[in-house]
N, C-alpha and C positions, 0 to 999 in steps of 0.2 A: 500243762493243759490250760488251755485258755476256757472262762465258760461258754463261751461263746458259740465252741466245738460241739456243746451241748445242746443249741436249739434245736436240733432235727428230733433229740427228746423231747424237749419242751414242746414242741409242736407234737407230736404223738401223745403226750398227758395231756393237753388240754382237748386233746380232740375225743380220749376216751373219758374225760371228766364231763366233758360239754353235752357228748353222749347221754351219759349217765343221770347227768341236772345236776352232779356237786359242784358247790361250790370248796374251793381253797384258800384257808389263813397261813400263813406261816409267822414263827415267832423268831427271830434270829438273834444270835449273841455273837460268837466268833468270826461270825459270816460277813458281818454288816448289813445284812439287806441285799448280798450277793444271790441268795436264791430268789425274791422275791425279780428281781432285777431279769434274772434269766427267762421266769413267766412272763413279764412282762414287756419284754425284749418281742416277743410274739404278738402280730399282730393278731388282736380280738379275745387275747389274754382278758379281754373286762369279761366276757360270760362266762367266766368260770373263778377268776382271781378276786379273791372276797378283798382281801384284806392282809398288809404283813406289818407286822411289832417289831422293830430292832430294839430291843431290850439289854443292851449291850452291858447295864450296871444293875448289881444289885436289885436296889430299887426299881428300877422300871421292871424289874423281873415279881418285884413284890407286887408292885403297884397294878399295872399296865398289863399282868396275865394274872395276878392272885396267888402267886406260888406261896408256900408255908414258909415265914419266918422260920420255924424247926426243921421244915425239909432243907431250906438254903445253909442251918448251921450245922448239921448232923453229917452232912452229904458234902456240902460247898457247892458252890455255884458248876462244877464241869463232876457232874455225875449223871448215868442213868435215873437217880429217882427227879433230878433237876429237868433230866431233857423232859420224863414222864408228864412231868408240873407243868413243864411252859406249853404244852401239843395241846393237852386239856385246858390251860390257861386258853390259849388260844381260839380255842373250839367254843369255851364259856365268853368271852369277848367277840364275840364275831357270827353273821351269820351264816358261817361254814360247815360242812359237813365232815372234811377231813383236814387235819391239821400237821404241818414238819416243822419240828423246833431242833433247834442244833446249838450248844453250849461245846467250847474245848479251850485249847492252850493252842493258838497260831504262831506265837512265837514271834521272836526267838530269845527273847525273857519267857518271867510268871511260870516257868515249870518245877516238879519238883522230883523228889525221887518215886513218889508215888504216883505223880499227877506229870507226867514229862511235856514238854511241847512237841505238839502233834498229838494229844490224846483230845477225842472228837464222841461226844454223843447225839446223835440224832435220835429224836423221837416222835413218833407216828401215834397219832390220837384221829379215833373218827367218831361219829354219832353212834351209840349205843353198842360199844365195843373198848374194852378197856387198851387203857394206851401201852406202847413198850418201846424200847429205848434199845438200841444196836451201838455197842463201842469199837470205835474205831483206832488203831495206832499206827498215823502214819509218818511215824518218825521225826529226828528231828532234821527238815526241811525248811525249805524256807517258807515265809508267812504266804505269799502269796500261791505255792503249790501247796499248803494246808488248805487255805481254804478254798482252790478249786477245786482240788481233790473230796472235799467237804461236801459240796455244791453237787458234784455227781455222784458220789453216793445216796444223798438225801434222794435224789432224780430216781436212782435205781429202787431205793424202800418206795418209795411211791408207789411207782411203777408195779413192782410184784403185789403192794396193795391193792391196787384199783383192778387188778387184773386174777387176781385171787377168785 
């Protein structure tokens, strides 16, 4: 799956975002910038796309959304309470309303027996609504079908969010 397969989504989010008057952050780790990329791939993506963080190390995840040195050492960097951190990072950094952060293993190193490549968390944070994190495993694939596959699941928790 190419992202690409995915604008006629991305056109459908930003027109019930644009709707609604939120705006959207996204914070990215595994992705690169690949979600942010597909918003904006749409034309008039500016009335609604606040703002996206490729947070790709560590540090930019410390720095750059605020995540808890304790939560990044207890957890590691490709956990549910990490994806949780960076949505809220993101939401606190930004003048956004809702926020999709995604941390995982793309592969086709860095995995482990706990943490395999292809293990993917996304997390959804909005304005006055506590954040949560969906785990994903989509095997080991290759990097570039991790993180499209990555890209449209994020699209889909959106979606059922704003439509909720």
């Amino acid at each position: 799956m190419q992202t690409t397969d995915l604008m006629p989504k991305a056109e459908r989010l930003i027109a019930v975002l644009r709707a609604r008057g939120w705006k959207l952050a996204t914070a990215e780790s595994c992705t690169g910038g690949l979600i942010a990329a597909t918003f904006t791939e749409v034309a008039g993506a500016s009335d609604v796309f606040e703002r996206g963080f490729v947070t790709y190390s560590n540090a930019a995840k410390l720095g750059d959304l605020g995540v808890d040195f304790e939560t990044l050492y207890r957890h590691g960097a490709v956990s549910a309470e990490v994806a949780e951190a960076m949505a809220r990072g993101a939401l606190r950094a930004s003048a956004a309303d809702i926020a999709l952060s995604v941390t995982g293993i793309a592969g086709p190193g860095g995995g482990s027996a706990l943490k395999p490549v292809g293990l993917v968390y996304i997390g959804l944070a909005a304005r006055g609504l506590p954040a949560v994190a969906h785990e994903f495993r989509f095997g080991d694939l290759d990097r570039a079908t991790i993180r499209a596959n990555t890209v449209a699941e994020a699209l889909t928790i959106l979606e059922h969010a704003i439509r909720a």
